[in-house]
BALUM-552775 format. One line per 10 residues: number of its first residue (from 1); their letters; for each residue y negated, x negated, z negated of C-alpha. Coordinates in Angstrom, 3 decimals. Layout:
NUM	a	Y:X:Z; ... .
END
This chain:
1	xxxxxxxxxx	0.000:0.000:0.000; -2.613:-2.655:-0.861; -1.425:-4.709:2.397; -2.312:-1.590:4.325; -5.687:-0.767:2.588; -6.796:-4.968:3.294; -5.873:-4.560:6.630; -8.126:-1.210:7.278; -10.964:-2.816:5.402; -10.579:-5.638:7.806 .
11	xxxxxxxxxx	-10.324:-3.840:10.749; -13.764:-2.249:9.528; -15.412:-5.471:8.815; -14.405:-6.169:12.778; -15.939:-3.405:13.817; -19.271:-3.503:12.087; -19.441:-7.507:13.057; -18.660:-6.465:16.960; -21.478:-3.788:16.509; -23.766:-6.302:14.621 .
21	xxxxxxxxxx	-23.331:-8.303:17.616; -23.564:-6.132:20.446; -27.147:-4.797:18.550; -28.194:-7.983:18.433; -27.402:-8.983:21.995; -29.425:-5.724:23.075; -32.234:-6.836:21.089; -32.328:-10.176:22.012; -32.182:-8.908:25.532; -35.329:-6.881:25.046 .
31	xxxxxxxxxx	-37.317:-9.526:23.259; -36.405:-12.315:26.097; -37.511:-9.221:28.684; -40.627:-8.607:26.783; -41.071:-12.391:26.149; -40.959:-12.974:29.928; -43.636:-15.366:31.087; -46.037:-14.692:33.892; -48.668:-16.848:36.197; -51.557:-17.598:34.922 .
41	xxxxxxxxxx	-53.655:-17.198:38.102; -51.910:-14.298:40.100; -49.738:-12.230:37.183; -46.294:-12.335:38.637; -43.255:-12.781:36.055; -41.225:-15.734:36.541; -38.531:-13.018:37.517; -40.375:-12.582:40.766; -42.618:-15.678:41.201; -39.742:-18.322:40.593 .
51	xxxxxxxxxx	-40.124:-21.236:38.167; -43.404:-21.533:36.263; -45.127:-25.130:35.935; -46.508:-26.086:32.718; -50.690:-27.269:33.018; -51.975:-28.818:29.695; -55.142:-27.004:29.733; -57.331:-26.735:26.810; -55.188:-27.880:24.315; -52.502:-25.338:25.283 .
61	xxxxxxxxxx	-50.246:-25.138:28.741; -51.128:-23.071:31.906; -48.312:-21.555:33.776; -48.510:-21.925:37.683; -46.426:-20.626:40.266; -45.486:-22.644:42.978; -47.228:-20.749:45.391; -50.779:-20.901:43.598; -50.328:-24.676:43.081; -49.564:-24.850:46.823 .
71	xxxxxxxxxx	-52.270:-22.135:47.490; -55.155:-24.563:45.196; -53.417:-27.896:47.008; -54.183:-26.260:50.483; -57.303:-24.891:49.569; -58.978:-28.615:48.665; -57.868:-30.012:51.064; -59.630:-28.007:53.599; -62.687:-27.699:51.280; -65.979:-30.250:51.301 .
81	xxxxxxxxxx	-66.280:-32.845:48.665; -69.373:-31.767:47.854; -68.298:-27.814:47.616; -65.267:-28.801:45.152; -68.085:-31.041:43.320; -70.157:-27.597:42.725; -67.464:-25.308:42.138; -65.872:-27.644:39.091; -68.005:-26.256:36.037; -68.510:-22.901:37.273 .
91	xxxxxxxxxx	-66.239:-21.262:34.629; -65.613:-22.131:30.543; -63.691:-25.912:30.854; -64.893:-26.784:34.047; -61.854:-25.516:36.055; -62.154:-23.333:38.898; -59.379:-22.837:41.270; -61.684:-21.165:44.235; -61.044:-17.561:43.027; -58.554:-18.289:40.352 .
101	xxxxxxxxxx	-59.321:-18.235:36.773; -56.827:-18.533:34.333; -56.643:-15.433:32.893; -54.762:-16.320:29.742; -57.411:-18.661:28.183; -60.648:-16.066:29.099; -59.870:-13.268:27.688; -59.909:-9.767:29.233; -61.072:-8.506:32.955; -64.223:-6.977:31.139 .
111	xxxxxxxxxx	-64.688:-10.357:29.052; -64.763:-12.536:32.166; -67.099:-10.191:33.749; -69.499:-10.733:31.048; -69.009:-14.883:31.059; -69.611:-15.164:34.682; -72.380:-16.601:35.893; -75.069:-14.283:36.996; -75.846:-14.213:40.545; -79.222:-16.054:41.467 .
121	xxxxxxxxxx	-81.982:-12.924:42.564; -82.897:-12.816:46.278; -85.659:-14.894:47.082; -88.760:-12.821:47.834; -89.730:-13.272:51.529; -92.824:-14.958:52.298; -95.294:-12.908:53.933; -99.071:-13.424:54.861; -100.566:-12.254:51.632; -98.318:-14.906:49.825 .
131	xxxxxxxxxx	-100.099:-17.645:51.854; -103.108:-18.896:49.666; -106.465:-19.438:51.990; -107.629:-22.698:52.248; -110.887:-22.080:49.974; -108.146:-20.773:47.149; -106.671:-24.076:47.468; -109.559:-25.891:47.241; -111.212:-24.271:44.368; -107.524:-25.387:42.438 .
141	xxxxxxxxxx	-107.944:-28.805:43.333; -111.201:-28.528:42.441; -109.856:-28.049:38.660; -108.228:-31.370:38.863; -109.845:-33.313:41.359; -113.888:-35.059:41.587; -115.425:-34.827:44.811; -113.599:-36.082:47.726; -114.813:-32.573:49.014; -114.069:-33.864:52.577 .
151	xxxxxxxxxx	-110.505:-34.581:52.137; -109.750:-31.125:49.768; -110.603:-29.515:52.951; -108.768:-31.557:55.167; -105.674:-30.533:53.275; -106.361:-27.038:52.087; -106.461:-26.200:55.896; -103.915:-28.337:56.865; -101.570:-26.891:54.408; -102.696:-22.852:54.718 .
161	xxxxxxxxxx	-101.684:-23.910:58.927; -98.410:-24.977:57.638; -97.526:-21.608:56.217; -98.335:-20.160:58.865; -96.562:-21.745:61.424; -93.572:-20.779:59.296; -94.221:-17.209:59.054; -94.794:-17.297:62.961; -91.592:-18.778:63.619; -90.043:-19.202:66.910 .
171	xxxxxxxxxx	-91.296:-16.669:68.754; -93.015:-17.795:71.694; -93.562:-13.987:73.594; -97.123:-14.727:74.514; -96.047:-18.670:75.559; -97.823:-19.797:72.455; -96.130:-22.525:70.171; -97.678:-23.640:66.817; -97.396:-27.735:66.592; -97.287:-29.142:62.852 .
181	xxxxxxxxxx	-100.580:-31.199:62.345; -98.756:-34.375:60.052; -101.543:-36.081:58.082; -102.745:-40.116:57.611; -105.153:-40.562:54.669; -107.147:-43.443:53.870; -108.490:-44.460:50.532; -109.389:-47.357:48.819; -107.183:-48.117:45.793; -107.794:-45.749:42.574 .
191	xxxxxxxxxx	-109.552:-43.265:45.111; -107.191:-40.250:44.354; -104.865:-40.326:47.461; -101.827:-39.665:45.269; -103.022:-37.838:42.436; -104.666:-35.045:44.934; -101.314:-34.410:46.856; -99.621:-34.754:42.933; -101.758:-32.022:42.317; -101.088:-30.016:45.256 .
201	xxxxxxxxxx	-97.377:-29.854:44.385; -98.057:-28.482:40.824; -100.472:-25.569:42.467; -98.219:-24.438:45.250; -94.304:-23.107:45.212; -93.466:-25.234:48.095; -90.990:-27.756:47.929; -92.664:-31.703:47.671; -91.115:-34.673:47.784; -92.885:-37.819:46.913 .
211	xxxxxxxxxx	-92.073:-40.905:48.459; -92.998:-44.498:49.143; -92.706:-46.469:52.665; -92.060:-49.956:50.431; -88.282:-49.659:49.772; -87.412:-48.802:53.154; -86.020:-50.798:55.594; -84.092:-50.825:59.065; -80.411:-49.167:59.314; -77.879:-51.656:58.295 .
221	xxxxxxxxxx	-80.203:-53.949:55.804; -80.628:-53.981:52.191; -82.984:-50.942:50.965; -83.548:-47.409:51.616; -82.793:-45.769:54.628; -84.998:-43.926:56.843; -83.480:-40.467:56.088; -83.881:-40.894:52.157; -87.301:-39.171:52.565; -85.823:-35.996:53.547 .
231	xxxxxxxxxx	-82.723:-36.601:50.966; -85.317:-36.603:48.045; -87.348:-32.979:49.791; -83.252:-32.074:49.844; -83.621:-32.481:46.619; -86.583:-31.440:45.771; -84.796:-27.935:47.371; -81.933:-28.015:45.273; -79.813:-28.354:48.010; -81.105:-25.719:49.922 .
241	xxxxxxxxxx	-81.493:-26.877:53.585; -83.292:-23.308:54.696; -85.675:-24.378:52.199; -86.046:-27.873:52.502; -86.942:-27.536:56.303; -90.012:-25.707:55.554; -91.424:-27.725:53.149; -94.154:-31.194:52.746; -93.492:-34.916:52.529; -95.753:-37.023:51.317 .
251	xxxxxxxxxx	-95.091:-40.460:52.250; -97.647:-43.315:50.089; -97.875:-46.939:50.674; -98.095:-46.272:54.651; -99.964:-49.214:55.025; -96.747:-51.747:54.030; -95.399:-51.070:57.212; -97.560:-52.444:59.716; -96.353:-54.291:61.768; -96.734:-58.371:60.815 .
261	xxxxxxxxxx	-97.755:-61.295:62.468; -97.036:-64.682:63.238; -93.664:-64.191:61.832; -90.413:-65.677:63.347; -87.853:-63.414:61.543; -87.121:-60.442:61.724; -89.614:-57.345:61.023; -86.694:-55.312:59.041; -89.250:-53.252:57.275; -92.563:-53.508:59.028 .
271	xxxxxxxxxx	-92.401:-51.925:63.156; -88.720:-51.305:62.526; -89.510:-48.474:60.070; -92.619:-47.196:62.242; -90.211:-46.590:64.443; -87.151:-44.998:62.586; -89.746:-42.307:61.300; -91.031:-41.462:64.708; -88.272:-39.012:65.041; -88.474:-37.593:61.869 .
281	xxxxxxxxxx	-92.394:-37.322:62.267; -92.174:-35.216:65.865; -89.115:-33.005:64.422; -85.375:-33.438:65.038; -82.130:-32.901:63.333; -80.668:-35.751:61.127; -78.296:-36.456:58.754; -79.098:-36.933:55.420; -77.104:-38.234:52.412; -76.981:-35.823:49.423 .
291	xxxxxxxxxx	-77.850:-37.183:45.964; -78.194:-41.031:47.680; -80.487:-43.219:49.229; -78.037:-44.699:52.093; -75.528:-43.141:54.052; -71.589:-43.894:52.914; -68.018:-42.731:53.485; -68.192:-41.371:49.850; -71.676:-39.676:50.042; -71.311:-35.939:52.048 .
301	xxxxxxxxxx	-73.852:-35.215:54.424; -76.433:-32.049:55.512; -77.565:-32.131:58.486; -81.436:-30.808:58.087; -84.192:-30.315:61.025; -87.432:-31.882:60.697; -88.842:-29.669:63.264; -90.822:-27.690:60.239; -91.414:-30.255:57.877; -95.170:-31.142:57.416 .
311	xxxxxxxxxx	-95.945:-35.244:56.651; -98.564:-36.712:55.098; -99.188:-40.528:55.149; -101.548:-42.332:52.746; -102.405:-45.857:52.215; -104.816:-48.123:50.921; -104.778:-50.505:54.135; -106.814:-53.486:52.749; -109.072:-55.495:55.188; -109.167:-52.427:57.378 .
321	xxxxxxxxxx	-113.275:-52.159:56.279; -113.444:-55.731:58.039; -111.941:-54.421:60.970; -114.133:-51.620:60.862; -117.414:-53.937:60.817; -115.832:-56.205:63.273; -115.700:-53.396:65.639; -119.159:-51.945:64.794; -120.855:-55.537:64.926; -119.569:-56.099:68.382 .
331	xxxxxxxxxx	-123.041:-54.023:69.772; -125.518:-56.122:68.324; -127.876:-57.881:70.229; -131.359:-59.631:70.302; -134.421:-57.829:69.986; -136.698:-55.503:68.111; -134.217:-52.692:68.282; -130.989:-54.854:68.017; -128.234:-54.243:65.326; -127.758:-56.506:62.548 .
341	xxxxxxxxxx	-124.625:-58.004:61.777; -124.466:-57.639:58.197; -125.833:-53.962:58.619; -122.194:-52.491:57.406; -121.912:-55.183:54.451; -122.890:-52.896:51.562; -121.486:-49.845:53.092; -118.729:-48.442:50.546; -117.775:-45.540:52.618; -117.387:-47.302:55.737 .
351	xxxxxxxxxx	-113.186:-46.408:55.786; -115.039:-42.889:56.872; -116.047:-44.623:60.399; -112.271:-45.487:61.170; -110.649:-44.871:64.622; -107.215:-45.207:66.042; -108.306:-48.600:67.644; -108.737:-49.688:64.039; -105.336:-48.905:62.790; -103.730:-50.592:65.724 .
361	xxxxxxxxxx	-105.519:-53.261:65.286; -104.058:-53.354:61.549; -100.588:-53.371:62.776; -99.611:-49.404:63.626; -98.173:-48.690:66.848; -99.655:-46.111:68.887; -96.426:-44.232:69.020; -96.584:-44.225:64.912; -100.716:-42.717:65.100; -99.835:-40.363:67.690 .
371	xxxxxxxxxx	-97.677:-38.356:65.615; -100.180:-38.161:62.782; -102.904:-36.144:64.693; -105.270:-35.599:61.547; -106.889:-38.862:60.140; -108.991:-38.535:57.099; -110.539:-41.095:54.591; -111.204:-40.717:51.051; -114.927:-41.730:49.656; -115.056:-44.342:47.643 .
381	xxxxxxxxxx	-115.862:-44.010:44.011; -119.671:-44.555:42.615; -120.501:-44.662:39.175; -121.801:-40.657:38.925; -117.987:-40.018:40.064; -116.258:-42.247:37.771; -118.416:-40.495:34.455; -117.012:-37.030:36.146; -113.549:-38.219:36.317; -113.827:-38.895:32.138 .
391	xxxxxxxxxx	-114.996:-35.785:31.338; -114.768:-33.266:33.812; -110.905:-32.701:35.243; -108.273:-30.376:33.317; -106.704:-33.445:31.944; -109.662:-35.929:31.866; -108.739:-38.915:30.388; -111.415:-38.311:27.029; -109.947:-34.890:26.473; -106.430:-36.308:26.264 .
401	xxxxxxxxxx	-107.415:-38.673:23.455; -109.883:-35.698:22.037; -106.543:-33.614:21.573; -104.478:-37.046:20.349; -106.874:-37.154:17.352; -107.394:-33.617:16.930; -103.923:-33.591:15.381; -105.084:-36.303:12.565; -108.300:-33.399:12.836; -110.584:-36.079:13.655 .
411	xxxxxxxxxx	-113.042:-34.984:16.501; -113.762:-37.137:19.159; -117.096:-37.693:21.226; -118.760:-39.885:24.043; -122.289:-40.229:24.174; -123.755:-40.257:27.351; -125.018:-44.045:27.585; -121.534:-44.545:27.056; -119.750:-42.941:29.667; -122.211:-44.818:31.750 .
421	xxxxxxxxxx	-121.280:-48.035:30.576; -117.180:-47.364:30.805; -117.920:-46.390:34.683; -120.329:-49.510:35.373; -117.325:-51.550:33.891; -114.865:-49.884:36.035; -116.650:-50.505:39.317; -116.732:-53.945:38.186; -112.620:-54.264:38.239; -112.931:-52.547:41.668 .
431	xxxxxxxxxx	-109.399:-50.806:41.209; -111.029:-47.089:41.301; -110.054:-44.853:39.055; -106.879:-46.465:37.518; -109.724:-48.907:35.674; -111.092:-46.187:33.246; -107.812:-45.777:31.761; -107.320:-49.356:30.932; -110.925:-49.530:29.541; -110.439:-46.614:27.307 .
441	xxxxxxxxxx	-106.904:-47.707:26.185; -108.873:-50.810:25.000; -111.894:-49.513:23.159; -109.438:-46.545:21.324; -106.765:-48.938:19.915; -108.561:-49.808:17.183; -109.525:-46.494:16.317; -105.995:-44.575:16.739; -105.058:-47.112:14.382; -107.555:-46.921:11.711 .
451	xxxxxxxxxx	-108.243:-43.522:11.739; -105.130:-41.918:10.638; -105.570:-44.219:7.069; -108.549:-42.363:5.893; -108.273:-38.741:5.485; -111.816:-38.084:5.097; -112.755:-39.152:8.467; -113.437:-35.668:10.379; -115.347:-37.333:13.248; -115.712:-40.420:15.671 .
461	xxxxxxxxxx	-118.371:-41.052:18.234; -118.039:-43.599:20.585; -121.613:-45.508:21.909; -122.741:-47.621:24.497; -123.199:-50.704:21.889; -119.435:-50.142:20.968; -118.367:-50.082:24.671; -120.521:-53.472:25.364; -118.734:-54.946:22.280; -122.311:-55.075:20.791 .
471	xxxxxxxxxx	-121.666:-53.025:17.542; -119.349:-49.850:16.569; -119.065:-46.291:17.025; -120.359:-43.922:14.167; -117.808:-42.506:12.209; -118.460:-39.232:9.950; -116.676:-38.654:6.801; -116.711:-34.917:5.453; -119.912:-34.189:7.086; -121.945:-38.131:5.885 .
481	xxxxx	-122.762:-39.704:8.914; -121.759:-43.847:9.086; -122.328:-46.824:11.537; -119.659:-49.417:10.694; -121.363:-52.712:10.593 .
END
């Protein structure tokens, strides 16, 4: 009897432990179905999509299917270096299979929606009432700028043409084209040739790029390539060639590439260069490195017409006044009514009498001048200018320093004597402008030092004695009035 009860109770135990089993077979079954993985870029289970590949991807693996690795392989490979360069950063991580964004590591449809980058708003198109008239323009610069009334209009028309020649496009119904009028200006040193295009840029939402003609060079030698003017207005564009090909180059130091004599070597970046930008001056379609200076195999390249593209040159060209009076000498004769020789000696504005003979004669080639229709020369600066330049501009030099020690509230002041002494010594260094600078960075040292230590100073005012070196300025503590010995 007890054999047959054991043998029941075994038979029992069986048949729970086979049913244990079984239930725990099902359930693993469902828990390796729901546990199933799936792609992290196009949602198929492995089931269907095949083997999964493992991706280390912020700190935790990415599952890929063999067809979206193949798909992203396929897809770079046909894809511009410099596209793949833009696209990597475009989503959280930096990784950005060209439409596929792992899906498991950002969160939900809605979430991603929200973390994507919002498109850039449509450019408003420009239209004739955007265009600012050329006595608009001048009146800014006029804000910034002293005199050189001349020249402001020179380029306040010039520029007000160049929007309009873009807004009148290439339609040529009536059998009218609009050339570009590309600009040469001529200035003494420290006459404002730089700071009034500068200034120019900051009033107008026009791409500028700023260059220099003394880094570059023929193709092939050490320096800058021709077409790294239009890389920097590429860049100026952000990229943007539509952009870039309606905007303004200024192009300084002009005068570095004249061409040089009595040389025996090579003129790499004298006539050379006068003639690499002759193409780029009358409007044609080049290739231009993006984010570089010189053209490489690992450098991509836009290809941007210069058809739209409005120059302007600008250079000091030293000895060109002697030129000048050369040229205007070569009348004289003997006489009551004859012309002296030394009648242009004294003249400081003589650069205004310049001609293309002139400029040849300094070393440009005709083909060069040709292309810049509109030649313009800058006055040079008298004393009454310079003492405007201190105190009259936006950001005159004096109210720069007035503001520096207006934070230690200490008030600052010229008197009048003394502004005309700081612009007789400026004339004297015959550098223009740049020389006030360095004369007031002299006489405030000592003051931006001192000043700060007593806290009872409220103001300083700077005299002509001072600026001579021939005493001190006063200085006013809480309201007392004192000359320092």
């Amino acid at each position: 009897m007890e054999d047959d009860l054991t043998t029941e109770n075994n038979s029992e135990t069986e048949k729970k432990a086979d049913g244990s089993a079984a239930d725990s077979s099902a359930a693993e079954g469902d828990q390796k179905e729901h546990r199933e993985r799936y792609c992290s870029l196009c949602h198929r289970p492995e089931s269907v999509a095949g083997k999964l590949m493992e991706i280390p991807y912020l700190g935790r693996n990415m599952l890929i299917c063999e067809d979206c690795m193949q798909k992203g392989l396929d897809t770079v490979r046909n894809t511009n270096i410099s596209d793949i360069l833009q696209n990597l950063g475009s989503t959280p991580g930096g990784f950005n299979l060209y439409g596929f964004t792992p899906v498991d590591f950002h969160g939900t449809q809605e979430q991603r929606e929200d973390g994507k980058k919002k498109d850039k708003p449509e450019k408003k198109k420009l239209t004739l009432k955007d265009i600012p008239e050329p006595h608009i323009i001048k009146q800014k610069l006029d804000e910034y700028v002293i005199g050189q009334e001349h020249a402001k209009k020179v380029i306040s028309v010039g520029v007000y043409n160049h929007y309009k020649r873009i807004l009148a496009g290439p339609d040529q119904s009536d059998g009218v084209e609009i050339q570009k009028s590309n600009m040469l200006m001529i200035g003494p040193t420290g006459s404002g040739k730089s700071y009034l295009v500068q200034t120019l840029a900051r009033l107008l939402d026009v791409p500028l790029a700023m260059t220099d003609a003394t880094s570059l060079t023929e193709a092939g030698y050490i320096g800058d390539d021709i077409e790294s003017v239009v890389s920097k207005l590429l860049a100026a564009s952000d990229n943007d060639v539509a952009r870039c090909e309606t905007g303004i180059i200024f192009i300084d130091e002009i005068d570095k590439i004249n061409k040089k004599k009595n040389t025996n070597q090579r003129d790499v970046s004298g006539e050379a260069v006068q003639q690499g930008l002759l193409k780029l001056l009358e409007g044609s379609r080049v290739e231009v490195p993006v984010g570089a200076t010189s053209k490489n195999a690992m450098v991509p390249l836009q290809t941007v017409d210069t058809t739209n593209i409005l120059f302007i040159c600008a250079g000091a060209f030293p000895d060109l006044e002697d030129i000048i009076r050369e040229r205007l000498s070569k009348t004289s004769s003997m006489g009551f009514q004859a012309q002296l020789k030394d009648e242009y000696k004294d003249d400081r504005n003589i650069l205004q009498k310049v001609t293309n003979e002139d400029l040849r004669e300094f070393g440009m080639i005709p083909e060069f001048l040709g292309r810049l229709p509109v030649v313009f020369a800058l006055d040079a600066l008298d004393e009454d200018m310079l003492v405007k330049i201190l105190k009259e501009p936006k950001n005159a030099i004096i109210r720069q320093y007035q503001k520096l020690l207006a934070m230690d509230h200490v008030k600052l002041s010229f008197e009048d004597d003394a502004l005309h002494a700081i612009a007789a010594k400026a004339l004297k260094k015959d550098t223009g402008a740049r020389a006030l600078r360095a004369i007031i960075e002299d006489l405030m040292l000592d003051i931006m030092y001192e000043t700060p230590k007593d806290p009872n100073i409220t103001e300083v005012i700077i005299t002509k004695d001072y600026v001579e070196h021939k005493g001190a300025p006063k200085i006013v503590f809480g309201g007392e009035e004192l000359r320092l010995p």
